[in-house]
N, C-alpha and C positions, 0 to 999 in steps of 0.2 A: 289664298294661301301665301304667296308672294308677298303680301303687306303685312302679314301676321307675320310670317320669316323676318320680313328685314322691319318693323316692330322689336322683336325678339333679339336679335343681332344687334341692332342699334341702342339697345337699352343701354344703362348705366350698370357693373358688375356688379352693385349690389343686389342690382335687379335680377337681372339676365341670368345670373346661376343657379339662385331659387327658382326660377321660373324654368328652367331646363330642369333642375334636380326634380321638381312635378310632374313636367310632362314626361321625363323618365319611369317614377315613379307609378302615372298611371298606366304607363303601355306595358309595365311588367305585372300589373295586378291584373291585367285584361288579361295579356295572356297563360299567365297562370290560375287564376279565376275568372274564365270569362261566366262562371255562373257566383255572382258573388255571395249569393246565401248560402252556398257552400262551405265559404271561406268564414262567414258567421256562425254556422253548425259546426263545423269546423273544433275551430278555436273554443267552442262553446263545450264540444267533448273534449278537449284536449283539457280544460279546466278541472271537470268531473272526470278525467282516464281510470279511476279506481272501479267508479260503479258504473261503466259501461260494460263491462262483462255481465252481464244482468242472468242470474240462472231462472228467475222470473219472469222470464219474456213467455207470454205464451205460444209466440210460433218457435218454441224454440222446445217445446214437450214433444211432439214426434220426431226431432232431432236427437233428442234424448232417449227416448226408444228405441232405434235405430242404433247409438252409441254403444247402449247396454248392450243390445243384443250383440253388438259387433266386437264387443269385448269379450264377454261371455264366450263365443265364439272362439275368441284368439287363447284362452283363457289368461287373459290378462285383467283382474279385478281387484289384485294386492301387489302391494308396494309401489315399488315404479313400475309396474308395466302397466298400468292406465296411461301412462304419463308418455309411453311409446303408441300404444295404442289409439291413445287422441289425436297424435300429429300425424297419424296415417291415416285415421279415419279423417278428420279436415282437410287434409292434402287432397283425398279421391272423392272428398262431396263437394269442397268447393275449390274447384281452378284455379290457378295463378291466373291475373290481370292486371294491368297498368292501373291507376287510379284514372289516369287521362285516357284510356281505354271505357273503363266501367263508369266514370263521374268527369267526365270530360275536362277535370282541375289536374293540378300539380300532385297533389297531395289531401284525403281525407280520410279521417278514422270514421267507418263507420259504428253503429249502434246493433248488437244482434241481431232485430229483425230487418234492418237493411244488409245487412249480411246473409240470413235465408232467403231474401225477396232477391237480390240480385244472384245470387248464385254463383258470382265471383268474386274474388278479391285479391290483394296484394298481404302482404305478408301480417300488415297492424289489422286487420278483418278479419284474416283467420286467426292472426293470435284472440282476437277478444270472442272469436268461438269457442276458441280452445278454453279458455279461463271460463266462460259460462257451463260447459261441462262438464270441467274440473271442480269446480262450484258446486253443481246442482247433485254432485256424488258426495260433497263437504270435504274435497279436498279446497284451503285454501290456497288460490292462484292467484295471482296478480300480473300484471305487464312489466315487462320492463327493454331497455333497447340500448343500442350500442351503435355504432355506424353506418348510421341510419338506418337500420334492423328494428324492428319488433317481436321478441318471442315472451314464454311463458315463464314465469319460476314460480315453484309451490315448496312447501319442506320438503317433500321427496326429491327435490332437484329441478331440472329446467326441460325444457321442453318447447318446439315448433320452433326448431334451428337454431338454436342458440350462438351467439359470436362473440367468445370472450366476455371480460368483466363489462357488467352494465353500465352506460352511464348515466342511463334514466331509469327510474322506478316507481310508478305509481301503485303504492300500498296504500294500510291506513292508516299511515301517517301522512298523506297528501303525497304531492306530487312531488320530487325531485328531477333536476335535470341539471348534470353539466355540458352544458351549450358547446364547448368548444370538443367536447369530448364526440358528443355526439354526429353532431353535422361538422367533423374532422374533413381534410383538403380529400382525404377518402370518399368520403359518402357524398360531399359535393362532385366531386370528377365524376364519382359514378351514376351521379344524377342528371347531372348534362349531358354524357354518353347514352344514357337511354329514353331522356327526353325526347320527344318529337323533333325533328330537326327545323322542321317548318316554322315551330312558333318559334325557337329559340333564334331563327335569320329576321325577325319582328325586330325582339330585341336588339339583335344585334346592329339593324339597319338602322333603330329609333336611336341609341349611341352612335353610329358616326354620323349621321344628319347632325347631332345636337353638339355632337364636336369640332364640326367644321367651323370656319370661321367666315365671317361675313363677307368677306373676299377670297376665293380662294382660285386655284386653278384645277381641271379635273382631271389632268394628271395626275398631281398632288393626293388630289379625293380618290381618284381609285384605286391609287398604289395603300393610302388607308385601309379602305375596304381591301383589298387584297388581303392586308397584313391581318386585320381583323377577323378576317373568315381563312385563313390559315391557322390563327392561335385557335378560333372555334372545333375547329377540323384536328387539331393536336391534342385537344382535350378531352374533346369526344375520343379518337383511336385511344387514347392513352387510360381512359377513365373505364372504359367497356370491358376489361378486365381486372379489376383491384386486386385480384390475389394472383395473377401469372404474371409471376416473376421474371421470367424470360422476356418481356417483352421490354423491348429498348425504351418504350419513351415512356415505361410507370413512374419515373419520377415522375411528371407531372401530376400525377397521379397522387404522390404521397406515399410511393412506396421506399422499401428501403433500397 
Protein backbone atom coordinates (compact mmCIF):
# COMPACT_ATOMS: atom_id res chain seq x y z
CA UNK A 1 0.00 0.00 0.00
CA UNK A 2 2.90 2.35 0.84
CA UNK A 3 4.51 1.91 -2.62
CA UNK A 4 1.30 2.35 -4.46
CA UNK A 5 0.90 5.74 -2.23
CA UNK A 6 4.05 7.18 -2.91
CA UNK A 7 3.73 5.69 -6.77
CA UNK A 8 0.64 7.96 -6.64
CA UNK A 9 2.28 11.06 -5.06
CA UNK A 10 5.29 10.99 -6.94
CA UNK A 11 3.66 10.81 -10.29
CA UNK A 12 3.83 13.59 -12.74
CA UNK A 13 0.36 16.14 -12.40
CA UNK A 14 -0.81 15.01 -15.41
CA UNK A 15 -0.82 11.89 -14.03
CA UNK A 16 -1.56 12.00 -10.50
CA UNK A 17 -5.01 13.91 -10.70
CA UNK A 18 -6.65 11.56 -13.21
CA UNK A 19 -5.55 8.82 -11.34
CA UNK A 20 -6.94 10.34 -7.83
CA UNK A 21 -10.16 11.66 -9.74
CA UNK A 22 -10.56 7.48 -10.48
CA UNK A 23 -9.90 6.24 -7.45
CA UNK A 24 -12.32 8.98 -6.14
CA UNK A 25 -14.63 8.11 -8.58
CA UNK A 26 -14.63 4.46 -7.74
CA UNK A 27 -15.08 4.65 -3.82
CA UNK A 28 -18.15 6.65 -4.51
CA UNK A 29 -19.87 4.12 -6.89
CA UNK A 30 -19.00 1.51 -4.24
CA UNK A 31 -20.61 3.08 -1.83
CA UNK A 32 -23.52 4.30 -3.27
CA UNK A 33 -23.92 1.08 -5.46
CA UNK A 34 -22.16 -1.47 -3.75
CA UNK A 35 -24.70 -3.80 -5.85
CA UNK A 36 -23.89 -2.51 -9.12
CA UNK A 37 -26.66 -4.11 -11.23
CA UNK A 38 -28.71 -1.97 -9.53
CA UNK A 39 -27.15 0.95 -10.70
CA UNK A 40 -27.68 -0.69 -14.53
CA UNK A 41 -31.59 -1.50 -13.68
CA UNK A 42 -31.51 1.45 -12.49
CA UNK A 43 -30.66 3.80 -15.09
CA UNK A 44 -32.22 1.33 -17.50
CA UNK A 45 -35.88 2.41 -15.73
CA UNK A 46 -35.06 5.80 -15.53
CA UNK A 47 -34.84 5.62 -19.52
CA UNK A 48 -38.35 3.91 -19.85
CA UNK A 49 -39.84 6.16 -16.41
CA UNK A 50 -43.27 6.47 -18.57
CA UNK A 51 -44.16 2.74 -18.94
CA UNK A 52 -43.03 1.66 -15.62
CA UNK A 53 -46.25 2.14 -14.04
CA UNK A 54 -47.38 -0.85 -15.93
CA UNK A 55 -51.41 -1.53 -15.05
CA UNK A 56 -50.35 -5.02 -16.66
CA UNK A 57 -48.39 -6.39 -14.24
CA UNK A 58 -50.00 -9.33 -13.10
CA UNK A 59 -49.09 -9.27 -9.47
CA UNK A 60 -50.48 -6.25 -9.56
CA UNK A 61 -54.52 -7.58 -10.20
CA UNK A 62 -55.18 -8.46 -6.48
CA UNK A 63 -53.82 -4.98 -5.69
CA UNK A 64 -56.37 -3.83 -7.83
CA UNK A 65 -59.02 -5.51 -6.22
CA UNK A 66 -58.31 -4.48 -3.03
CA UNK A 67 -58.08 -0.73 -4.43
CA UNK A 68 -61.53 -0.99 -5.90
CA UNK A 69 -62.94 -2.17 -3.02
CA UNK A 70 -61.10 0.44 -0.93
CA UNK A 71 -62.55 3.16 -2.89
CA UNK A 72 -65.82 1.96 -3.29
CA UNK A 73 -65.65 1.92 0.39
CA UNK A 74 -64.62 5.48 0.80
CA UNK A 75 -67.01 6.37 -1.95
CA UNK A 76 -64.42 7.84 -3.77
CA UNK A 77 -64.79 6.51 -7.64
CA UNK A 78 -65.44 10.07 -9.51
CA UNK A 79 -63.49 12.87 -10.05
CA UNK A 80 -60.66 13.49 -7.94
CA UNK A 81 -61.44 11.56 -5.15
CA UNK A 82 -59.65 8.38 -6.62
CA UNK A 83 -56.83 10.58 -6.86
CA UNK A 84 -57.01 10.98 -2.69
CA UNK A 85 -58.05 7.78 -2.18
CA UNK A 86 -54.81 6.06 -4.17
CA UNK A 87 -52.38 7.96 -1.96
CA UNK A 88 -53.96 6.69 1.18
CA UNK A 89 -54.46 3.46 0.07
CA UNK A 90 -50.43 3.21 -1.07
CA UNK A 91 -49.34 5.03 1.92
CA UNK A 92 -51.11 2.11 4.42
CA UNK A 93 -50.11 -0.94 1.95
CA UNK A 94 -46.70 -0.01 1.35
CA UNK A 95 -44.36 1.83 4.05
CA UNK A 96 -42.06 4.53 3.73
CA UNK A 97 -38.30 2.98 3.30
CA UNK A 98 -34.90 4.29 2.49
CA UNK A 99 -33.82 2.91 -0.77
CA UNK A 100 -30.50 1.90 1.18
CA UNK A 101 -32.71 0.45 3.61
CA UNK A 102 -34.88 -1.75 1.03
CA UNK A 103 -31.95 -2.01 -2.02
CA UNK A 104 -28.99 -1.42 -0.14
CA UNK A 105 -28.04 1.64 -3.14
CA UNK A 106 -28.41 5.31 -2.95
CA UNK A 107 -31.19 5.52 -5.00
CA UNK A 108 -33.68 3.16 -7.35
CA UNK A 109 -36.95 3.19 -9.07
CA UNK A 110 -38.31 0.32 -8.85
CA UNK A 111 -40.82 -1.78 -11.46
CA UNK A 112 -44.44 -2.56 -9.99
CA UNK A 113 -43.95 -5.96 -9.17
CA UNK A 114 -40.75 -5.08 -7.24
CA UNK A 115 -42.83 -2.80 -5.52
CA UNK A 116 -45.50 -5.69 -4.41
CA UNK A 117 -42.69 -8.15 -3.77
CA UNK A 118 -40.76 -5.85 -1.47
CA UNK A 119 -43.58 -4.32 0.35
CA UNK A 120 -41.70 -1.06 0.77
CA UNK A 121 -40.59 1.73 -0.79
CA UNK A 122 -39.60 5.47 -0.76
CA UNK A 123 -41.63 7.95 -2.40
CA UNK A 124 -40.58 7.09 -6.61
CA UNK A 125 -42.11 3.16 -5.72
CA UNK A 126 -45.15 4.16 -4.40
CA UNK A 127 -45.52 6.93 -6.98
CA UNK A 128 -45.28 4.30 -9.80
CA UNK A 129 -48.13 2.25 -7.79
CA UNK A 130 -49.93 4.97 -7.71
CA UNK A 131 -49.82 5.66 -11.55
CA UNK A 132 -50.43 1.67 -12.38
CA UNK A 133 -53.85 2.05 -10.45
CA UNK A 134 -54.62 5.26 -11.70
CA UNK A 135 -53.95 3.38 -15.06
CA UNK A 136 -55.69 0.24 -14.67
CA UNK A 137 -59.21 2.52 -13.83
CA UNK A 138 -58.08 4.65 -17.46
CA UNK A 139 -57.23 7.46 -15.50
CA UNK A 140 -54.06 8.75 -17.44
CA UNK A 141 -51.16 9.28 -14.87
CA UNK A 142 -47.83 9.81 -15.31
CA UNK A 143 -44.66 10.63 -12.81
CA UNK A 144 -43.25 13.45 -12.57
CA UNK A 145 -40.78 15.27 -9.59
CA UNK A 146 -39.35 18.30 -8.15
CA UNK A 147 -36.79 18.29 -5.30
CA UNK A 148 -35.91 15.22 -5.43
CA UNK A 149 -39.63 14.23 -4.85
CA UNK A 150 -41.55 11.79 -7.03
CA UNK A 151 -45.34 12.13 -7.09
CA UNK A 152 -48.40 11.48 -9.59
CA UNK A 153 -50.24 14.03 -12.06
CA UNK A 154 -53.14 12.82 -14.21
CA UNK A 155 -55.91 15.50 -15.77
CA UNK A 156 -57.72 15.45 -12.52
CA UNK A 157 -54.67 16.88 -10.85
CA UNK A 158 -51.80 15.55 -8.83
CA UNK A 159 -51.54 13.20 -6.36
CA UNK A 160 -48.85 11.18 -3.68
CA UNK A 161 -47.37 14.48 -2.20
CA UNK A 162 -47.07 16.59 -4.54
CA UNK A 163 -44.15 19.66 -4.14
CA UNK A 164 -44.66 22.55 -6.26
CA UNK A 165 -43.97 23.04 -10.08
CA UNK A 166 -42.40 19.80 -11.59
CA UNK A 167 -39.18 19.81 -12.90
CA UNK A 168 -39.24 16.41 -14.31
CA UNK A 169 -42.04 14.69 -16.12
CA UNK A 170 -42.20 11.46 -17.78
CA UNK A 171 -45.25 11.34 -20.30
CA UNK A 172 -45.59 10.46 -23.66
CA UNK A 173 -43.71 12.56 -24.89
CA UNK A 174 -40.62 10.95 -23.26
CA UNK A 175 -38.73 11.97 -20.58
CA UNK A 176 -37.95 15.51 -19.55
CA UNK A 177 -35.84 16.74 -16.70
CA UNK A 178 -34.30 19.87 -15.67
CA UNK A 179 -31.13 18.80 -13.71
CA UNK A 180 -30.49 21.79 -11.76
CA UNK A 181 -34.02 22.14 -10.95
CA UNK A 182 -34.37 19.06 -9.67
CA UNK A 183 -31.41 17.83 -7.64
CA UNK A 184 -31.41 21.82 -6.34
CA UNK A 185 -28.64 22.52 -3.18
CA UNK A 186 -32.19 21.41 -1.45
CA UNK A 187 -32.59 17.89 -2.46
CA UNK A 188 -28.83 17.47 -2.28
CA UNK A 189 -28.43 18.84 1.67
CA UNK A 190 -31.36 16.64 2.11
CA UNK A 191 -29.72 13.68 0.78
CA UNK A 192 -26.60 13.84 2.75
CA UNK A 193 -28.62 14.39 5.97
CA UNK A 194 -30.44 11.31 5.74
CA UNK A 195 -27.81 9.12 4.14
CA UNK A 196 -26.15 6.61 6.24
CA UNK A 197 -23.57 8.41 8.02
CA UNK A 198 -21.10 5.48 7.91
CA UNK A 199 -20.82 5.27 4.12
CA UNK A 200 -20.73 8.96 3.66
CA UNK A 201 -17.20 9.01 6.41
CA UNK A 202 -15.87 6.38 3.32
CA UNK A 203 -16.15 9.20 1.25
CA UNK A 204 -15.20 11.48 3.03
CA UNK A 205 -11.85 9.63 4.40
CA UNK A 206 -11.09 8.55 0.44
CA UNK A 207 -11.11 12.70 -0.27
CA UNK A 208 -8.59 13.67 2.42
CA UNK A 209 -6.14 10.64 1.98
CA UNK A 210 -6.28 11.80 -1.86
CA UNK A 211 -5.74 15.40 -0.82
CA UNK A 212 -2.96 15.13 1.28
CA UNK A 213 0.12 15.82 -0.08
CA UNK A 214 3.12 13.58 -0.23
CA UNK A 215 4.86 15.12 2.54
CA UNK A 216 2.82 16.31 4.98
CA UNK A 217 2.74 16.74 8.77
CA UNK A 218 -0.28 14.96 11.00
CA UNK A 219 -1.09 17.87 12.52
CA UNK A 220 -1.71 19.59 9.42
CA UNK A 221 -3.70 16.02 8.30
CA UNK A 222 -6.01 16.07 11.20
CA UNK A 223 -6.70 19.65 11.67
CA UNK A 224 -8.12 18.72 7.64
CA UNK A 225 -10.02 15.94 8.66
CA UNK A 226 -11.31 18.00 11.60
CA UNK A 227 -12.38 20.64 9.06
CA UNK A 228 -13.80 18.09 6.82
CA UNK A 229 -15.96 16.21 9.19
CA UNK A 230 -17.23 19.48 10.74
CA UNK A 231 -18.50 20.83 7.20
CA UNK A 232 -20.04 17.03 6.87
CA UNK A 233 -21.68 17.44 10.34
CA UNK A 234 -23.11 21.21 9.26
CA UNK A 235 -24.63 19.78 6.34
CA UNK A 236 -26.19 16.93 7.59
CA UNK A 237 -27.86 19.21 10.80
CA UNK A 238 -28.68 21.80 8.31
CA UNK A 239 -30.09 19.57 5.38
CA UNK A 240 -32.35 17.20 7.84
CA UNK A 241 -34.87 19.84 7.73
CA UNK A 242 -35.48 21.71 4.21
CA UNK A 243 -38.60 23.32 5.11
CA UNK A 244 -37.93 24.53 9.09
CA UNK A 245 -37.27 27.77 8.58
CA UNK A 246 -36.21 28.49 12.11
CA UNK A 247 -33.42 26.63 12.04
CA UNK A 248 -30.14 28.76 12.03
CA UNK A 249 -27.96 26.97 9.70
CA UNK A 250 -30.66 26.19 6.48
CA UNK A 251 -28.74 28.36 4.54
CA UNK A 252 -26.60 25.77 3.82
CA UNK A 253 -29.27 24.05 3.04
CA UNK A 254 -30.68 26.35 0.20
CA UNK A 255 -33.07 27.97 2.16
CA UNK A 256 -34.25 31.43 2.03
Amino acid sequence: MNYLWHNIQTARRRYRWPIKWGILILVVLFVLYPRPTLLIRHIGHLRNLHALPDPQEPSLQPIKEQFDAYAVERGAEDGTAPLDAVEQFVYELIPYAWDWEVWGVADYIPTVREVIETGREDCDGRAVLAAALLRSRGIEAYLVGGNGHIWVATEFGETMGPLGEASLTADDDGLCVDILGFFNIRAVAFGIAVFPWTRELIILFAIWGLLLPHHFRWSQALLALYLLCSGLMTIRLAGADIYAQHMNGIFWAGGN
